[in-house]
C-alpha positions as CSV (number, residue, x, y, z in Angstrom):
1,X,0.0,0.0,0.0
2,X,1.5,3.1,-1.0
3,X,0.3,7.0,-0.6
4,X,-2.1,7.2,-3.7
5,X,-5.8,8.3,-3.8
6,X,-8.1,6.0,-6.1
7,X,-11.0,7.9,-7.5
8,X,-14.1,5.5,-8.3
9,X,-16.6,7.7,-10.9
10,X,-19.8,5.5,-11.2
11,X,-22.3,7.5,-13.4
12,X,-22.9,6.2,-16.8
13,X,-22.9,9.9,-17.7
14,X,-19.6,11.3,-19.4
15,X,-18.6,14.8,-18.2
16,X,-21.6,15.3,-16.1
17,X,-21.8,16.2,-12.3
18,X,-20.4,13.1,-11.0
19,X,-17.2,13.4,-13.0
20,X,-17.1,17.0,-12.5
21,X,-16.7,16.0,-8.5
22,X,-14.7,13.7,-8.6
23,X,-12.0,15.6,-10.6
24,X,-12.2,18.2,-8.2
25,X,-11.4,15.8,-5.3
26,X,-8.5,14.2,-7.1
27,X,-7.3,17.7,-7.9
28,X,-6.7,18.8,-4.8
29,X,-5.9,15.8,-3.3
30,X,-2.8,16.0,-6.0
31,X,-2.2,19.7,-4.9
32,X,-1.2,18.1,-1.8
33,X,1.8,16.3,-3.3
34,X,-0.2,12.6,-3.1
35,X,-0.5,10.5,-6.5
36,X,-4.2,10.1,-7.6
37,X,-5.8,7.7,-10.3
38,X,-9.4,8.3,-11.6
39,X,-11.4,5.4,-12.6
40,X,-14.4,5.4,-14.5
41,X,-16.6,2.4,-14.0
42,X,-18.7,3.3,-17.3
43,X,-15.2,2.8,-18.8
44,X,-14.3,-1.2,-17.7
45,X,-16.5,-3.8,-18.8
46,X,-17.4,-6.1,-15.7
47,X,-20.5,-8.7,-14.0
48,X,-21.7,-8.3,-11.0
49,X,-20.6,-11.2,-8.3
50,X,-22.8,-14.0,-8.9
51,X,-21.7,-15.4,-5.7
52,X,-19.8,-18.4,-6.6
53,X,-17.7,-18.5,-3.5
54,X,-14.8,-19.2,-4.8
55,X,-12.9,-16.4,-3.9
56,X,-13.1,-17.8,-0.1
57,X,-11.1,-20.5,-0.7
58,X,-8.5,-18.6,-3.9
59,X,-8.5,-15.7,-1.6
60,X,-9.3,-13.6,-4.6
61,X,-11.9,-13.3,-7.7
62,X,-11.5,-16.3,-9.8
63,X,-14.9,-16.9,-10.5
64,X,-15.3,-14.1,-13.0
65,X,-12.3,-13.1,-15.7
66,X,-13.5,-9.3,-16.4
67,X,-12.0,-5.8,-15.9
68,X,-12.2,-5.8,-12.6
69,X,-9.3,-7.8,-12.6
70,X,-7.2,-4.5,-13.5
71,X,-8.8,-2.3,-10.3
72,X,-8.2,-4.9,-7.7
73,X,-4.1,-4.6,-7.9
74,X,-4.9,-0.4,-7.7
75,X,-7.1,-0.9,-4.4
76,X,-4.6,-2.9,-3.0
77,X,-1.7,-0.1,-3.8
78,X,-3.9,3.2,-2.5
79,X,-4.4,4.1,0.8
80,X,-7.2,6.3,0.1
81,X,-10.2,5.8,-1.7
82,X,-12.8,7.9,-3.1
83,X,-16.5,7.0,-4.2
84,X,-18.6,9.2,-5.8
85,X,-22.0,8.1,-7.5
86,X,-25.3,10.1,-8.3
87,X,-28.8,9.0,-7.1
88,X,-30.2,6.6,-9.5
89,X,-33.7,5.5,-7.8
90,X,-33.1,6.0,-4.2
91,X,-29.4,4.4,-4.0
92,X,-26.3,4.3,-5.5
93,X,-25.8,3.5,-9.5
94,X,-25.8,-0.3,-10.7
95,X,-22.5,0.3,-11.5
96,X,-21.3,1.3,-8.1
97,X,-23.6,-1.4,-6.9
98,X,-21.6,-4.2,-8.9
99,X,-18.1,-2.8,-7.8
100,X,-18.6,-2.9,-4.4
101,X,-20.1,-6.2,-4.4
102,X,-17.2,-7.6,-6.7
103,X,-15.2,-6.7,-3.3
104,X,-16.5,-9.2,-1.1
105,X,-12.9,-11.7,-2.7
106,X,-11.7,-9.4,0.1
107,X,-13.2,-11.1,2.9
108,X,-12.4,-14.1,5.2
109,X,-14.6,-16.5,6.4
110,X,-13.5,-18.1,9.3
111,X,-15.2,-21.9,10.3
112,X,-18.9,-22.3,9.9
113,X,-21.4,-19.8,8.5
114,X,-22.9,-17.7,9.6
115,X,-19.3,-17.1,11.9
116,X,-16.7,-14.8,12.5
117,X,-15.3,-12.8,9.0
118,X,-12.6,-10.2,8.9
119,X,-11.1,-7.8,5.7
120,X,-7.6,-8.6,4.4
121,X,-7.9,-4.5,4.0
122,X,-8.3,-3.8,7.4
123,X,-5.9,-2.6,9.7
124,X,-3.2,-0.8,7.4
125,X,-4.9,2.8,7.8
126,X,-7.0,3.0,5.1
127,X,-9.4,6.0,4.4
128,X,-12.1,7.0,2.0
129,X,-14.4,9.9,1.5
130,X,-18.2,8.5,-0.3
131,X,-20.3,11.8,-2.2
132,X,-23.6,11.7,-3.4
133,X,-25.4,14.0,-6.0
134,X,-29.1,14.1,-6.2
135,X,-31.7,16.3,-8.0
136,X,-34.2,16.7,-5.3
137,X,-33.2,19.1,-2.5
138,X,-32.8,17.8,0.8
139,X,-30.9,15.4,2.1
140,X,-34.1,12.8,1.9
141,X,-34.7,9.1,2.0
142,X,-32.9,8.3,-0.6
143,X,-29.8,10.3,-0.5
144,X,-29.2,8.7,3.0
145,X,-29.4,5.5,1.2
146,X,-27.1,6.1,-1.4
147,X,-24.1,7.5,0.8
148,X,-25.1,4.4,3.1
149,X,-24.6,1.9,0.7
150,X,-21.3,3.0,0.0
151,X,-19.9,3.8,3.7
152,X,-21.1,0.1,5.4
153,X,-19.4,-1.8,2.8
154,X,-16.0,0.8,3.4
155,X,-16.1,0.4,6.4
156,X,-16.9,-3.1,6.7
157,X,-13.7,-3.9,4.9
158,X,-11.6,-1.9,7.3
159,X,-11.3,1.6,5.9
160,X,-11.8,4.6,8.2
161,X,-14.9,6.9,6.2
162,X,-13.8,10.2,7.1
163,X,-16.1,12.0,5.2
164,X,-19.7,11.7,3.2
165,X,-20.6,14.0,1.1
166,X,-24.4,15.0,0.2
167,X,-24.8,16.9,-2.7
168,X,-28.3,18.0,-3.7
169,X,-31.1,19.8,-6.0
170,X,-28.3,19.1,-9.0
171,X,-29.0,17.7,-12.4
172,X,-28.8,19.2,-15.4
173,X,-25.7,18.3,-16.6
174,X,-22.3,20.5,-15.5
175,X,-24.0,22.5,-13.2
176,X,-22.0,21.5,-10.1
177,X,-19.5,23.8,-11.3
178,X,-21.1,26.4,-11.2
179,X,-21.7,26.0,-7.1
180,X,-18.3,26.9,-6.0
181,X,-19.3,26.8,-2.3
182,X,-20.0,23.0,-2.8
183,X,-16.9,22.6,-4.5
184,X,-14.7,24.6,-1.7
185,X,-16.4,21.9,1.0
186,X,-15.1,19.3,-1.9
187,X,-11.7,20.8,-1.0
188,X,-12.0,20.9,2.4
189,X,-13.2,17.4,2.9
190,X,-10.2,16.4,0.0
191,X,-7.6,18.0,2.5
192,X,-8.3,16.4,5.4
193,X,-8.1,13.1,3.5
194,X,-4.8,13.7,2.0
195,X,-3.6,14.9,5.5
196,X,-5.1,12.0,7.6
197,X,-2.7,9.5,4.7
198,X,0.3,11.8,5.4
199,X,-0.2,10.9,9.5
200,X,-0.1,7.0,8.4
201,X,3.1,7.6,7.0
């Protein structure tokens, strides 16, 4: 695990708000002398886990051969991790859906199930910032959702979530920049990660 921030886009839309956040984290997270990767999920062609189980006993996917294979080895390297997916009917994208459930080859099982499980990702300092955009105003039902359903399974696999990030009444495409105060809180919340990885060091 080195000092690197990987940036996981999930909308299906190119160059909207999403992407527009996203760049703006990795942007100053770079500012702060830390390497950064972007990663388009729209851009890797993957399945959803169909829940073979064989990654508890291969201690990794083998069940699938798709793209994910190439964004394993870069979650492994970065230390800090950022998730960033608009509201697609009350939750987070299918695509963010898929990747986060193609994490579970993570996991350890130990004796019978249901049992005791633990994270090969845990305990090595990990952090992550999760954003959501939404068009409605209000941080309602369904924005609560959507950052949910990315912090549990972050934090669940051993990373410390030191930020979540609602954005709403946002849609039509590139408005987000536009709101620079939401995009100065994108900077605030992007320098605290970068400083909390510089303490692990």
């Amino acid at each position: 695990m080195v000092l690197k921030v990987l940036g996981i886009g999930s909308s299906p839309r190119k160059d909207g708000n999403s992407d527009i956040l996203l760049q703006h984290f990795l942007e100053t997270v770079a500012s702060n002398v830390i390497d950064v990767e972007e990663i388009q999920l729209r851009d890797y062609q993957f399945q959803s886990c169909i829940g073979c189980e064989r990654c508890r006993k291969d201690r990794q996917c083998t069940g699938l051969n798709d793209d994910m294979q190439y964004i394993y080895p870069k979650i492994l390297e970065a230390g800090g991790l950022i998730l960033v997916s608009p509201v697609h009917n009350y939750n987070i994208t299918a695509l963010m859906k898929a990747f986060i459930d193609r994490l579970y080859c993570f996991y350890e099982f130990h004796g019978e199930r249901p049992g005791q499980w633990s994270s090969r990702l845990s305990g090595q300092g990990r952090k992550a910032i999760v954003a959501a955009i939404g068009e409605q105003f209000g941080v309602q039902e369904g924005m609560h959702l959507t950052l949910e359903a990315m912090r549990l399974p972050l934090a669940a696999l051993g990373y410390e979530v030191i930020g979540t990030f609602p954005i709403t009444g946002i849609y039509t495409k590139g408005m987000l920049a536009q709101h620079h105060s939401l995009l100065d809180i994108s900077q605030v919340l992007a320098k605290l990660l970068s400083d909390s990885l510089k303490g692990n060091v």
